[in-house]
matplotlib code that plots the C-alpha trace (Angstrom):
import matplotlib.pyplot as plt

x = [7.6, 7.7, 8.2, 10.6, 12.4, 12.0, 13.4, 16.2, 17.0, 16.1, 18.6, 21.3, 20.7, 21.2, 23.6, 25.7, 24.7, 26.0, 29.0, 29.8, 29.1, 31.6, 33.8, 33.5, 33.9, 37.3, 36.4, 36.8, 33.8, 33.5, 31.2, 29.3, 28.7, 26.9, 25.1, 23.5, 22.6, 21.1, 19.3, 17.8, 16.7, 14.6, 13.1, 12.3, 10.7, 8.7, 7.5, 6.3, 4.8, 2.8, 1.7, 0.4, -3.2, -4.1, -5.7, -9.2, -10.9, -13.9, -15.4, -15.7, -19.0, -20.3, -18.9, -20.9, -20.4, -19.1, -21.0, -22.3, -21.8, -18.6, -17.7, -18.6, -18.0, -20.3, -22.8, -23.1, -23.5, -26.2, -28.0, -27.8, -29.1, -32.0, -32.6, -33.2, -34.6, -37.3, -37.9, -36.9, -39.0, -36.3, -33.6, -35.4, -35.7, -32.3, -29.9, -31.8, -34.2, -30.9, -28.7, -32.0, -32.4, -28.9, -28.8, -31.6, -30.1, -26.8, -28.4, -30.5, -27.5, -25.4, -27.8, -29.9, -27.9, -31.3, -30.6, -33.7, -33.8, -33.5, -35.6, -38.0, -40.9, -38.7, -36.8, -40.7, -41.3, -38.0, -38.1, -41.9, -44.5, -43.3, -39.6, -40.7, -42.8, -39.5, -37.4, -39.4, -42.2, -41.2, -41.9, -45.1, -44.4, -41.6, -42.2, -43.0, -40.7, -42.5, -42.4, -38.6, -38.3, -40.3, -38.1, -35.1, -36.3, -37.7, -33.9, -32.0, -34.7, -33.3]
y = [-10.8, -11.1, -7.5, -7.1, -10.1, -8.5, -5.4, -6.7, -8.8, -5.7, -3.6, -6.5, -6.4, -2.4, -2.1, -4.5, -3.3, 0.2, -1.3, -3.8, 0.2, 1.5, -0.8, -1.1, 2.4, 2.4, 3.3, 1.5, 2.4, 0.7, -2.3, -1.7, 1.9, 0.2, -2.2, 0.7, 2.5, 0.0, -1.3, 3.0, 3.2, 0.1, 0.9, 4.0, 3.0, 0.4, 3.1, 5.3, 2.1, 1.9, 5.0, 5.4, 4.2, 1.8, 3.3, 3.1, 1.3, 2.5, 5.7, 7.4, 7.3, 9.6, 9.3, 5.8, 3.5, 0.2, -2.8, -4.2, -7.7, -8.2, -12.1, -15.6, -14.5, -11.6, -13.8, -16.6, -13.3, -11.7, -15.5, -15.6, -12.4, -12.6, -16.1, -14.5, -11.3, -14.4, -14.8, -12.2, -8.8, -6.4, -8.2, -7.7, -3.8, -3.6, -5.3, -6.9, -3.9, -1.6, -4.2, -4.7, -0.7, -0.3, -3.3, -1.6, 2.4, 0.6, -1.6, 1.5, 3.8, 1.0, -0.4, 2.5, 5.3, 6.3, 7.9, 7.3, 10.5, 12.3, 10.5, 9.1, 8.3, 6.7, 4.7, 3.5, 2.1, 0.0, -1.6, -1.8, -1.7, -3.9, -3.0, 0.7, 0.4, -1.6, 1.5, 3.9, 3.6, 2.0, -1.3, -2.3, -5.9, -8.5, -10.0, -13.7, -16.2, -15.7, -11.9, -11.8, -14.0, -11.9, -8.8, -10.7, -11.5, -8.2, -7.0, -9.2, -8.5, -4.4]
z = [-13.5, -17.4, -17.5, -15.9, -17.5, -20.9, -19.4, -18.4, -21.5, -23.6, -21.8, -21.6, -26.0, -26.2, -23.9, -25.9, -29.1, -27.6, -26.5, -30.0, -31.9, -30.0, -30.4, -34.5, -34.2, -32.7, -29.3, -26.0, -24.2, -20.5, -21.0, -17.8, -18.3, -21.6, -19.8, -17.8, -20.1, -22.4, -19.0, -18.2, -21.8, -21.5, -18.7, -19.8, -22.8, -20.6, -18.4, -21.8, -23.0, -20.1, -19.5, -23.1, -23.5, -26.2, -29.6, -29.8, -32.0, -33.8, -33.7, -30.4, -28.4, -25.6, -22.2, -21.1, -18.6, -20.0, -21.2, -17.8, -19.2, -20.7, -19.5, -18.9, -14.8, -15.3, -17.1, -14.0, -12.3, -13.9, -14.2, -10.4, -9.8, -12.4, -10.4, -6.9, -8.1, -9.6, -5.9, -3.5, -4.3, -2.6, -4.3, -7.4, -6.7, -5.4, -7.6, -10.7, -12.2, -12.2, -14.1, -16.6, -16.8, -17.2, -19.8, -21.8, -22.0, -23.1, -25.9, -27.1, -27.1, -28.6, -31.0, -32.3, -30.9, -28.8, -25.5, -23.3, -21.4, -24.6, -27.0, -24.4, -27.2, -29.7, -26.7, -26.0, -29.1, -29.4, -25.9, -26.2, -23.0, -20.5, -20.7, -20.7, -17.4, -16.0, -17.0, -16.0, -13.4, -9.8, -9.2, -7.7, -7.3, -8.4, -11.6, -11.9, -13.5, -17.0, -16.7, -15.9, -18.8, -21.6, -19.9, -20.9, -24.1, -24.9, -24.1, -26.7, -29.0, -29.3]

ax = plt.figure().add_subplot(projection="3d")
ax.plot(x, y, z, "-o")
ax.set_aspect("equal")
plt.show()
């Protein structure tokens, strides 16, 4: 709804700028014909606006998949998962191990610029042992309460 507000007040401006040119130049243009026009190029240069991505900031990094936590509502979501993964071992395997795999390759990339399946020994060394097993080998069992929480320590800590 704003947008289209702004387009239409945009336009209403050109167009009338068009028109009060025309007239200071001695020339009676039809003020509706004005109007229009000032309302097509604003809507036009809406529809460029929008169709232009925003510029990037930073240098440019490999073709990733975004942060997997980027918000408070992502957060709750992740604390809820890690809490039933805690106590249900398919949940775990299903929905919590890939979020903490996924959370690890992207603070490797991010942080040290360490892709795992490239770099596998240096990757090792940074997440250390337990992580590592996490990332790598299939889970035997779900982790207990204490394990889940040295994972997630062992995460902020690369």
């Amino acid at each position: 709804m704003w947008e289209l507000a702004a387009v239409v007040v945009g336009g209403t401006v050109a167009g009338a700028a068009v028109w009060l040119v025309f007239l200071l130049g001695s020339y009676r243009a039809r003020p509706d014909l004005c109007l229009v026009a000032g309302l097509a190029v604003a809507a036009c240069w809406r529809l460029v606006r929008s169709t232009v991505p925003p510029p990037q900031l930073g240098p440019s990094t490999p073709d990733r998949t975004e942060s997997v936590v980027d918000g408070f509502g992502e957060l709750t979501s992740l604390e809820h998962r890690l809490s039933w993964g805690s106590v249900d071992a398919d949940r775990f395997a299903e929905r919590v191990r890939p979020l903490l795999v996924e959370l690890a390759r992207e603070r490797l990339w991010s942080r040290h610029g360490v892709d795992p399946a490239a770099r596998p020994e240096q990757a090792s060394r940074i997440v250390g042992k337990s992580l590592w097993q996490l990332m790598t080998a299939p889970p035997v069992r779900r982790p207990t309460r204490a394990e889940l929480a040295r994972l997630v320590d062992d995460l902020e800590r690369i």
